[in-house]
ZAMARGU-4260 file (C-alpha; in steps of 0.2 Angstrom, whole numbers, plus 5000, padded with zeros to 4 digits):
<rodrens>
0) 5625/5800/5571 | 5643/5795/5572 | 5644/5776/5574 | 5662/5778/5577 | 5674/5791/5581
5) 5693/5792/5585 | 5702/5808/5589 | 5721/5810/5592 | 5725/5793/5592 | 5743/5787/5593
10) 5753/5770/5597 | 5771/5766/5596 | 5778/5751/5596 | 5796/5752/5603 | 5805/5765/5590
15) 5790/5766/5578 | 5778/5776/5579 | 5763/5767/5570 | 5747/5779/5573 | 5752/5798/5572
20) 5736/5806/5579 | 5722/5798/5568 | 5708/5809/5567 | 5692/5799/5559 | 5674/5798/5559
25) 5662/5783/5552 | 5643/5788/5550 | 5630/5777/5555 | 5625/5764/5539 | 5636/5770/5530
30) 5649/5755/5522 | 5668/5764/5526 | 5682/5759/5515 | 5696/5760/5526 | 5712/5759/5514
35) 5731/5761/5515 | 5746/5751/5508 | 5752/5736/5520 | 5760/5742/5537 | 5751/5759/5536
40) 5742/5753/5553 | 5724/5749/5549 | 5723/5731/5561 | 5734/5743/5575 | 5720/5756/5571
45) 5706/5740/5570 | 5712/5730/5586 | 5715/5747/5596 | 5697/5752/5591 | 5692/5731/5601
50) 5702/5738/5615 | 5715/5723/5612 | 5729/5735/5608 | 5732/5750/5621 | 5733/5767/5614
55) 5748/5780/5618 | 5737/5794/5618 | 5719/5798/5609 | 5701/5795/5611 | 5687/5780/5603
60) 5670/5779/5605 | 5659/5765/5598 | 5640/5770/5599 | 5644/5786/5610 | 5652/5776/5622
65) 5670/5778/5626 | 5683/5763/5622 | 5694/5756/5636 | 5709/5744/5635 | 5703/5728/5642
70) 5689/5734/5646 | 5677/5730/5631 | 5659/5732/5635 | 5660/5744/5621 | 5661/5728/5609
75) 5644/5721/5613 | 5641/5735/5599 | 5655/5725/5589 | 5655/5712/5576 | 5674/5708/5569
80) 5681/5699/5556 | 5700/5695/5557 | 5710/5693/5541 | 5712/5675/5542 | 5697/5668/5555
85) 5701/5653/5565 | 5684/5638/5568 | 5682/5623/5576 | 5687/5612/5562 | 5677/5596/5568
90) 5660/5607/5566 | 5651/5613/5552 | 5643/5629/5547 | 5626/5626/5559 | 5635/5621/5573
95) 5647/5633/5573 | 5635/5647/5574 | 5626/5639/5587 | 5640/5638/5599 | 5645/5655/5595
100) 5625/5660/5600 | 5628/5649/5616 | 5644/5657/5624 | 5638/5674/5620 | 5624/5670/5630
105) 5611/5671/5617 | 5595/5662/5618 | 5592/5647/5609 | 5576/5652/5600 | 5587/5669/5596
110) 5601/5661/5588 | 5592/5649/5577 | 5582/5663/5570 | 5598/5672/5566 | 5606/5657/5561
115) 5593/5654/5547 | 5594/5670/5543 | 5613/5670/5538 | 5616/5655/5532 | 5607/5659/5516
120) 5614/5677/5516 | 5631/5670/5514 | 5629/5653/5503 | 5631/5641/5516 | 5613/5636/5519
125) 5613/5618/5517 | 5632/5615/5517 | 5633/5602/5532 | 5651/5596/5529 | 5665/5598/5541
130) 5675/5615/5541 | 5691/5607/5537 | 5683/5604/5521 | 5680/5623/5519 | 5690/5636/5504
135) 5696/5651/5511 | 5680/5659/5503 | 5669/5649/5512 | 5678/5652/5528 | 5676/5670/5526
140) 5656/5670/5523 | 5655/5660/5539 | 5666/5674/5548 | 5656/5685/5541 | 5640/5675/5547
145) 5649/5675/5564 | 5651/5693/5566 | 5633/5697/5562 | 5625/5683/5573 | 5625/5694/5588
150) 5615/5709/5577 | 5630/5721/5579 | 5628/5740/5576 | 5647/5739/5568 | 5654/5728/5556
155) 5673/5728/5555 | 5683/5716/5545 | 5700/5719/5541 | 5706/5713/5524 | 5692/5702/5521
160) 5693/5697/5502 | 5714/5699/5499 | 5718/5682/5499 | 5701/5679/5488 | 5699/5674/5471
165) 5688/5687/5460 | 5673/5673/5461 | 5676/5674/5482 | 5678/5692/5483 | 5662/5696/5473
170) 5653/5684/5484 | 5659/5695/5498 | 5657/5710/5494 | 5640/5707/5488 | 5638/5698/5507
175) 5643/5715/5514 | 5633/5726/5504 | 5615/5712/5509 | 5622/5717/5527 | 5621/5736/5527
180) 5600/5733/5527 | 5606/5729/5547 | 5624/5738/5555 | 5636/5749/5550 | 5651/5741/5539
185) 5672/5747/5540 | 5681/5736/5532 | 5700/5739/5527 | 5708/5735/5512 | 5722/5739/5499
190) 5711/5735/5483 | 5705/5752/5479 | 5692/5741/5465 | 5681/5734/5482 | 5683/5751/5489
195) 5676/5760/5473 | 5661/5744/5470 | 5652/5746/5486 | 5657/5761/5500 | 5649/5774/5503
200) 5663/5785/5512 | 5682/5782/5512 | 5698/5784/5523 | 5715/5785/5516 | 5729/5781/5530
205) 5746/5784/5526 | 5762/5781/5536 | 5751/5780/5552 | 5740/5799/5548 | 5722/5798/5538
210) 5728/5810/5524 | 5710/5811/5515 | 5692/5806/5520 | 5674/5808/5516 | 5659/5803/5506
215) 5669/5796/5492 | 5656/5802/5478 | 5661/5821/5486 | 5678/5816/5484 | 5681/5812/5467
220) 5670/5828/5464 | 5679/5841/5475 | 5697/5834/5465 | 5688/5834/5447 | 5701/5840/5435
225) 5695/5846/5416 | 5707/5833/5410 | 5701/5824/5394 | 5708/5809/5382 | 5709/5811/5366
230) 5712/5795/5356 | 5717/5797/5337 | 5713/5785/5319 | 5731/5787/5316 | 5746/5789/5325
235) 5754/5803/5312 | 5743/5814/5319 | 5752/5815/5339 | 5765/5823/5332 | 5756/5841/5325
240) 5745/5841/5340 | 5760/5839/5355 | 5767/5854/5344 | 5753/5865/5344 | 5748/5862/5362
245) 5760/5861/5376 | 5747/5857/5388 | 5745/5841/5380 | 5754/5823/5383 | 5755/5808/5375
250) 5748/5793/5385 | 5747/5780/5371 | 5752/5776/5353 | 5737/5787/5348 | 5731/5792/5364
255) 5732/5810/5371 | 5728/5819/5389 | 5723/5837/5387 | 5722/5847/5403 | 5713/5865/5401
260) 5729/5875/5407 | 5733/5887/5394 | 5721/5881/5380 | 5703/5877/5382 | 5695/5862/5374
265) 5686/5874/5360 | 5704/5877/5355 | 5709/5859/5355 | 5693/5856/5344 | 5696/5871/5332
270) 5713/5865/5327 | 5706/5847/5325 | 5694/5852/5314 | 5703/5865/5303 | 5717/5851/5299
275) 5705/5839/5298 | 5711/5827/5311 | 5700/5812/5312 | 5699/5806/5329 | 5690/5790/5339
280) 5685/5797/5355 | 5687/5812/5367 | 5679/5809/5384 | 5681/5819/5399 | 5693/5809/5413
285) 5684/5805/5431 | 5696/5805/5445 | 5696/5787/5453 | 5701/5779/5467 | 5719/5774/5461
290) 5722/5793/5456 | 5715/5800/5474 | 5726/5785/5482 | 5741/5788/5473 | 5741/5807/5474
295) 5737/5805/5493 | 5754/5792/5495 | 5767/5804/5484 | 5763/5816/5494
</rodrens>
């Protein structure tokens, strides 16, 4: 089962057309990478999915069910992280989470079992002082906290670990990946390394379209290149080699890229071998992330 799916979406906003018929479809527990430069419209395409932001023309549904502008029963399936989440200052983690149980109209023996539960799943079990005395990183494991307190069947947290420091942003993203046991995660972000550490399927959004999509294992194999690099002992040998084989460029002092157009490895090989070519390493290059992204955005 789809746990979301937008069809033909678009939203303007005066003279700019932000979302250009986004066509996109999130499976059920799977953890979706939803990734684009800044300004390519992934909190439109986020709040607009909330119902907080009414769309010119196009389709959600959440669950099966149909989003409506201001209308958002749909979001009792919903748990949402904002970029920069806002607390009561004057509480502290417990509370917090218990008033958040009580205006959602949970019961209380409900919310402290969830509370119990999450506090130790995002490091804060324990921590009783204030939030004004919280970093950044601990204010996203609360949000984080917050969003799962109501058992949602969709995660979505827009940006969550930019503004983190590598210690925070592995905390989070391991938070994420402990939460996939229970809902269904999309998360959007411009670092293609969180991306490629924990999700399951991807999205690239460019200038308002979804350019690419899919399981992002299936991915990298359906754009698989026999692409290699070649590094050499000694620098003297670049030269004979770029002469010999026009398929070849250089990508270091001794460091080759050969692309089987032309000449096959075995070819490569043959020559190394008869002139005697001593070489460090030839591995086979796997596409990644950054490549897809890049290739997807020069477009």
């Amino acid at each position: 089962m789809d746990m979301l799916h937008i069809s033909g979406l678009q939203k303007r906003f005066g003279d700019k057309e932000v979302l250009r018929g986004i066509e996109l479809t999130v499976p059920e527990n799977s953890i979706f990478g939803f990734m684009g430069k800044n300004g390519a419209g992934k909190t439109t395409t986020m709040k607009t999915i909330l119902g907080l932001i009414k769309a010119d023309a196009g389709e959600i549904t959440v669950a099966g069910e149909k989003v409506a502008y201001g209308q958002t029963g749909t979001n009792r399936h919903i748990g949402y992280l904002p970029d920069v989440p806002e607390f009561y200052s004057f509480m502290n983690a417990r509370e917090y989470l218990a008033f958040c149980g009580q205006i959602t109209g949970m019961k209380k023996s409900e919310y402290e079992e969830r509370i119990a539960k999450l506090l130790p799943l995002v490091g804060l079990d324990g921590e009783k002082h204030r939030i004004k005395g919280f970093s950044r990183g601990m204010k996203q494991r609360l949000g984080v906290a917050q969003a799962l307190l109501n058992r949602p069947r969709l995660l979505i947290c827009d940006e969550p670990t930019s503004a983190l420091d590598p210690v925070g942003r592995k905390e989070i993203l391991e938070i994420l990946l402990a939460a996939k046991e229970e809902t269904t995660i999309l998360f959007s972000t411009h670092i293609l390394s969180d991306v490629e550490r924990i999700c399951t399927d991807v999205a690239f959004l460019d200038h308002g379209k979804i350019r690419m999509q899919g399981r992002l294992s299936e991915l990298k194999s359906r754009y698989r290149t026999e692409e290699y690099l070649l590094e050499l002992e000694d620098h003297r040998a670049v030269g004979p080699l770029l002469k010999a084989f026009k398929n070849l460029k250089q990508a270091g002092k001794c460091e080759l890229i050969f692309r089987e157009d032309g000449h096959t490895m075995f070819d490569l090989l043959t020559f190394i071998t008869e002139k005697q070519i001593p070489i460090l390493k030839l591995e086979r290059r796997e596409p990644t992330l950054e490549s897809l992204f890049m290739e997807v955005v020069e477009s």
